[in-house]
PAMI-740388 format. One record per residue: x, y, z of N, C-alpha, C in turn. Coordinates in steps of 0.02 Angstrom, whole numbers, plus 50000, padded with zeros to 5 digits. Layout:
BEGIN
XYZXYZXYZ
...
//
This chain:
BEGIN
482664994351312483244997751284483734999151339
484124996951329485024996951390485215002351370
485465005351423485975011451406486625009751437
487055005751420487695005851456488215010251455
488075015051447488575020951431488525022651513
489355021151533489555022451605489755029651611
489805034151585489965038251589489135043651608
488865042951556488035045051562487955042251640
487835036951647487585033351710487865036351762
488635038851788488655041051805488615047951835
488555053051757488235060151784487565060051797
487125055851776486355054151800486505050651885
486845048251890486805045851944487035051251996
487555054851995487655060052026487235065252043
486915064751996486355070651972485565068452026
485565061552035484965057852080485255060052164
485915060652193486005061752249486185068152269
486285073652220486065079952209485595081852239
485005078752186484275080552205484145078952267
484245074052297484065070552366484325074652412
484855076052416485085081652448484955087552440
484605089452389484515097352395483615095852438
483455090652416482615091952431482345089352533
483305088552550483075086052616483195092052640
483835097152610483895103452643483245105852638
482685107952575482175111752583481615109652646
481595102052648481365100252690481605101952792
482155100452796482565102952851482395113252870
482385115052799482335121852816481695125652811
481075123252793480355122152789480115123952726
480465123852681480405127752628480415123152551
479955116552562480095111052522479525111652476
479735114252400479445116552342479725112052295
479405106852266479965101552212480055106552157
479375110952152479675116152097480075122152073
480355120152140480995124752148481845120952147
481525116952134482015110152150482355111452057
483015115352063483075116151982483545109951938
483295107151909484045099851879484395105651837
485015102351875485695106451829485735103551755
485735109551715485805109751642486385104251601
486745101551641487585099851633487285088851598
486425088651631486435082051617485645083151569
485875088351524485265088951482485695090251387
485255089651357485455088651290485245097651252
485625097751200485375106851198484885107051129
484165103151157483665103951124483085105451177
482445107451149481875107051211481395102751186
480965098951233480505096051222480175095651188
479945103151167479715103451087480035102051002
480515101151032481185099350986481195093650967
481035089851018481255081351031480375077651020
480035082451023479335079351003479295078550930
479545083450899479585082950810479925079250794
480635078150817480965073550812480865065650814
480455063650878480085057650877479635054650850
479335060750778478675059450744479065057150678
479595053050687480155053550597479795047950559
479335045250584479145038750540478345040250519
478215043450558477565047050536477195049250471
477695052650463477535056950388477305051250314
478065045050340477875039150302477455035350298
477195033950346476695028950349476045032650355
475935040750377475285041250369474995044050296
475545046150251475405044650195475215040550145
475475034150165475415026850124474635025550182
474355025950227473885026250256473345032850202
473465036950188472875041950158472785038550112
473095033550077473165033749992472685025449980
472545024250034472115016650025471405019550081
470875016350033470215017250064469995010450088
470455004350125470275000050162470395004250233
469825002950261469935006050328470495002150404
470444995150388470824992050412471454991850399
471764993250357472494995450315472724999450364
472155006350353472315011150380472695010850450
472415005750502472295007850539473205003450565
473144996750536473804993450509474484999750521
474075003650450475075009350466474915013450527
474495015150560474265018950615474895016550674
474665011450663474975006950740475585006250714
475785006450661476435003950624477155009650649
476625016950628476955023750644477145024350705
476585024050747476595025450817477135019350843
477265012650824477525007650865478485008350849
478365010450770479035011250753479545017550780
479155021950805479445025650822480125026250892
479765021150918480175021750978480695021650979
481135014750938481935013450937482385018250939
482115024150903482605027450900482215036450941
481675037350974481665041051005482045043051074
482245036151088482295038351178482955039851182
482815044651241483495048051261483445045251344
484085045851355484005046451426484365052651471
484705056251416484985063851446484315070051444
484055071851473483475076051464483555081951422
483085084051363483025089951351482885095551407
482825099751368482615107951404481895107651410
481795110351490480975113351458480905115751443
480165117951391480005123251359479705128851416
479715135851401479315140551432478535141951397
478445142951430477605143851405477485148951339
477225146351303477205150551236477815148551204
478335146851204478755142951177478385137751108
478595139151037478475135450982479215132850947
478925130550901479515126750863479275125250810
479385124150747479325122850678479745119350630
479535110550604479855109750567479355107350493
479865105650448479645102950401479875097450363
479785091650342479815085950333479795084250257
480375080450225480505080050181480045077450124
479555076550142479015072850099478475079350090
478385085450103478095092150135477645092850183
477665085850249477225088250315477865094750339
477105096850369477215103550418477255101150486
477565102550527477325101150599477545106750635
476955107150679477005117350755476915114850790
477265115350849477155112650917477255119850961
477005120151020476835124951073476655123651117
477135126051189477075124351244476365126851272
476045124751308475205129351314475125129251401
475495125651421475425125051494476025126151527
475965128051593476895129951638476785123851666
476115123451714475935119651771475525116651775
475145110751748475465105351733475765104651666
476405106751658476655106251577476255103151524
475945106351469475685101351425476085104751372
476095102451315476315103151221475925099951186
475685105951153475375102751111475705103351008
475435099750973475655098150909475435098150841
475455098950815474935095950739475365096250673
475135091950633475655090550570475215090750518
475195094450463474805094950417475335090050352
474805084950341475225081350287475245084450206
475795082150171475535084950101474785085050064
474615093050018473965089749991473455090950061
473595090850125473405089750169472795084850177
473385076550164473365071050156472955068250224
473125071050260473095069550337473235076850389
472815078250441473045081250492473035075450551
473865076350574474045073350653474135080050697
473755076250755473895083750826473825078150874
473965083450922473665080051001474125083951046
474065080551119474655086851157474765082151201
475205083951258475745079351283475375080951359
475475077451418475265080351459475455075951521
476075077351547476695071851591476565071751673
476475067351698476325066051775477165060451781
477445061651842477935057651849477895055851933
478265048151934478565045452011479225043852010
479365043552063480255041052073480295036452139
480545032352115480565024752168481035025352191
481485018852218482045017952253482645019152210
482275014252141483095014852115482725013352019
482015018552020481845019351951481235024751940
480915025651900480505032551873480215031651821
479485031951842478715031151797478935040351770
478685037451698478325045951671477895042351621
477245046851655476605044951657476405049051582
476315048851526475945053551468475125053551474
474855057651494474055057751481473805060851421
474135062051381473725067851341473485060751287
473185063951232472775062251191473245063951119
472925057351074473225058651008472785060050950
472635064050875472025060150845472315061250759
471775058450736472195059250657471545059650609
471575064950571471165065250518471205064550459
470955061050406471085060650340470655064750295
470775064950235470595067750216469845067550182
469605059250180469005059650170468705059450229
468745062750294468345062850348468575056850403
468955051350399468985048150434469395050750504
469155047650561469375052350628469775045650677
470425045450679470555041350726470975043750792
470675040850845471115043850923471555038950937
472005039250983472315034851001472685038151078
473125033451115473385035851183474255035851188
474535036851223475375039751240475385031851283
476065029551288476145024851327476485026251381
476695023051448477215021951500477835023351489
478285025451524479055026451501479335023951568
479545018351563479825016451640480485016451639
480705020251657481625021951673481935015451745
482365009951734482515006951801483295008551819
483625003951845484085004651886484525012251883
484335016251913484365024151887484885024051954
484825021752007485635021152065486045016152031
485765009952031486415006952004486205000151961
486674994151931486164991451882486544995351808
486224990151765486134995851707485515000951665
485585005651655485185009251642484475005951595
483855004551611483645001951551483025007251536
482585007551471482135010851471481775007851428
481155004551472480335001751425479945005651420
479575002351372478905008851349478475002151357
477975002951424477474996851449476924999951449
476464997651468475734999451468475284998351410
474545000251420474174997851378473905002951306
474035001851274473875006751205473135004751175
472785010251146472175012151124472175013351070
471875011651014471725014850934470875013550943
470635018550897470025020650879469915023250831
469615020050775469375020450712468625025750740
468505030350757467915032350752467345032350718
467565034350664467285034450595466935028550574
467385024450586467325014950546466985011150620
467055012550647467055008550678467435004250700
468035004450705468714999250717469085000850779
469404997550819469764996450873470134991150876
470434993750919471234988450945471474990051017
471574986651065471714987151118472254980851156
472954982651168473284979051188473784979451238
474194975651280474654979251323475194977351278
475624981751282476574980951282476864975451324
477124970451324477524965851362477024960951361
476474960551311475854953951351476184945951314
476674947551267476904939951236477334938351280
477094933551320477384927751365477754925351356
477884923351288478264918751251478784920651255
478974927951264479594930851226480004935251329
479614934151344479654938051423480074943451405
479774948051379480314952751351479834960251350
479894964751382479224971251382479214973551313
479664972551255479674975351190479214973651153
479254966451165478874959951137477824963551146
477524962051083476724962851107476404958551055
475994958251065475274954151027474654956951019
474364958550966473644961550979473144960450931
472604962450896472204961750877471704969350840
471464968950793471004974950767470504971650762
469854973850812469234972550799468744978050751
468134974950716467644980150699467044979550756
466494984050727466214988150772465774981250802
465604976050784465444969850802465744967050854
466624967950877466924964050882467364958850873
467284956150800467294951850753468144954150754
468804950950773469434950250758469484950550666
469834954950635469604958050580470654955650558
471034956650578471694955750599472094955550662
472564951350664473124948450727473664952150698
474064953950760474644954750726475284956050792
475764953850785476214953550856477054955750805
477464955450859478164958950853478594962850920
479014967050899479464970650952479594978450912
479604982350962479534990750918480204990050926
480814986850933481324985850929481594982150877
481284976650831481314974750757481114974450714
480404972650725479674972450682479144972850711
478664971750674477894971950675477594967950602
477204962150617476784957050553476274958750570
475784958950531475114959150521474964952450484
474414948050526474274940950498474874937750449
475334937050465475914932850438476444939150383
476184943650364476504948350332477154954750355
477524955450367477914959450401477684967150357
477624971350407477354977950373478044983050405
478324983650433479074986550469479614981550500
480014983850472480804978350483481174985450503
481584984250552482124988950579482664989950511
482774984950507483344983150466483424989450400
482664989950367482444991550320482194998350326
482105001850392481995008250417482145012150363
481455016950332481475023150272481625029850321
482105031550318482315035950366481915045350318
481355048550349481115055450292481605058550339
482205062350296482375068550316481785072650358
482165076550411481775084250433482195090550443
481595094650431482395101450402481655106950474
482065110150512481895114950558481875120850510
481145123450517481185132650486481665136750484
481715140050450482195144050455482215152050467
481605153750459481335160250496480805159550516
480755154750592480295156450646480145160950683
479465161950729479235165550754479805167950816
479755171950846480435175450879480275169450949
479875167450971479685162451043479855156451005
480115152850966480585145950940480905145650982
481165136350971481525135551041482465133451022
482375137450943482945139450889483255145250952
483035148250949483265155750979483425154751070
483195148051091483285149351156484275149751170
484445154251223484935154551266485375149451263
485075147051322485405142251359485485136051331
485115134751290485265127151219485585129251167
485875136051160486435137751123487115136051151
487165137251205487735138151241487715130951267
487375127751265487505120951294487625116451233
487205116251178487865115751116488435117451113
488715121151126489545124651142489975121851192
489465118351227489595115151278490065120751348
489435125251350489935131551406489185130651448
489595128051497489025124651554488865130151603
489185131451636489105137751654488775142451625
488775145451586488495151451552487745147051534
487995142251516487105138851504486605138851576
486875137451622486665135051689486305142251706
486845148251714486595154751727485755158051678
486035155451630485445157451572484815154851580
484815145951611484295141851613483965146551676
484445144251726483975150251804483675154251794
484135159951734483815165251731483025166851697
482895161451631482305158151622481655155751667
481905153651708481535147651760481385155051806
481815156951824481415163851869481045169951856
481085169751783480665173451746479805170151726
479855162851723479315160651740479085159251788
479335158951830478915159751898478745163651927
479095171251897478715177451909478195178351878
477985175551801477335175451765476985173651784
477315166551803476595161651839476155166051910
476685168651945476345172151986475905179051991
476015180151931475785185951894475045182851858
474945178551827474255174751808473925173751868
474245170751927473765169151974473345172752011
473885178852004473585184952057473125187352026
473225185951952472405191451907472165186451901
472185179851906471525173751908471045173651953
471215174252012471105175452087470555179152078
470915188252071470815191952077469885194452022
470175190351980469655191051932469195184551938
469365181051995468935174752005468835170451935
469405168151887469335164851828469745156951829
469405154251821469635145951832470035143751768
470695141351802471125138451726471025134151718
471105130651648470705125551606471505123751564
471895119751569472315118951504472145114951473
471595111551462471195108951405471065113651358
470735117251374470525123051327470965128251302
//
């Protein structure tokens, strides 16, 4: 996915020799903390992460419903990959949300009546976690997010570790994994952003699997482009099926998602959330308003309030000799 918007490119790009410069002063002055290293609010969007996670689940609701409603287990597993693959086209941003603060939730609801709660659960190493209760409670989706990142010469891995899983309602249990987000020519070039690496489904229950990389069709030399396969618990290739999360996806000669044809489910945000929503935050008010300043002051003022917490947990962790777990 290209981003040629020169204007973006350029406050991101500004925004890369910023950083470089602020992190040689910390270095020069001995005092080199990347987590003190704050990105100015001015090249962020006025939602938070938890915002943009509900947001990215819009195809979900559809397909894991038409998934509860058939007891072929291989079907199932068909819209599984269908949900998860379609999603992308229209998730990615390349202006960053807000982070969430810890304990930070969010609540929406989805035009078909999934629920979805998300909550920040970690500062350090940020995790979010999620869950969507389908109508009928057709299906429960959860899992949580859990981001490791690098920065190259002139691009940026963000790494997702967390875990995904999905339950139906007659008991069936499937996991699955987060993919690669490779951001390139981030100095100069045009902006592009792939989603590479290797993806996991797991039929637990059934016995079924699928395992494939992103970019493996040769044919097409294109990272969008994939090819893969659903095995049962034998092994035994059970269905093929190849495409681009950028137009389609066929299953053995059948097209099961066309861009073209995208069922767009409305989502409508709560409307009397818990007072820690990320509805109520500050500084993503005011940066809607687009008053940068006043947002900028607000974000700091956030960010230094958690890092007084954080230091406030550690000292009674310590102190109380108790080991953190953000798994648990």
């Amino acid at each position: 996915m290209d981003f040629p918007d020169e204007k973006t490119a350029s406050l991101l790009r500004g925004l890369g020799w910023d950083l470089i410069k602020e992190i040689g002063k910390k270095i020069i002055s001995g005092n080199f903390n990347l987590t003190q290293v704050t990105i100015p609010i001015k090249v962020m969007i006025p939602i938070t992460i938890l915002q943009h996670i509900c947001n990215s689940h819009f195809n979900y609701p559809l397909y894991l419903n038409i998934a509860s409603l058939t007891n072929n287990y291989i079907e199932r597993m068909k819209f599984i990959i269908v949900a998860t693959l379609s999603c992308w086209f229209k998730s990615s941003v390349m202006l960053k949300p807000l982070n969430p603060i810890l304990g930070e939730t969010y609540e929406m609801i989805w035009e078909d009546g999934s629920h979805e709660y998300v909550e920040q659960t970690s500062h350090h190493p940020p995790c979010s976690n999620f869950i969507i209760y389908g109508p009928n409670n057709n299906y429960i989706y959860c899992g949580y997010l859990n981001y490791t990142s690098n920065a190259y010469f002139n691009s940026f891995k963000l790494n997702n570790t967390g875990k995904r899983y999905i339950k139906f309602k007659d008991g069936t249990h499937v996991d699955f994994n987060y993919s690669l987000d490779n951001y390139s020519n981030t100095f100069w070039g045009c902006f592009r952003h792939e989603i590479v690496g290797q993806m996991e489904f797991n039929d637990i229950t059934n016995g079924i699997s699928c395992k494939f990389n992103l970019g493996n069709d040769k044919s097409k030399k294109l990272s969008d482009y994939f090819i893969g396969e659903i095995k049962d618990k034998d092994g035994n290739v059970v269905s093929k099926f190849n495409g681009s999360y950028l137009s389609h996806i066929d299953f053995d000669g059948i097209r099961y998602w066309d861009i073209r044809k995208n069922i767009d489910i409305e989502a409508y945000p709560i409307k009397n959330q818990l007072p820690s929503s990320s509805i109520y935050r500050i500084d993503s008010q005011l940066l809607y308003e687009r008053k940068i300043d006043e947002a900028q002051e607000e974000k700091i003022r956030l960010e230094e309030l958690q890092r007084h917490d954080r230091k406030l947990r550690k000292e009674f962790m310590e102190k109380n000799n108790i080991q953190e777990d953000i798994k648990k």
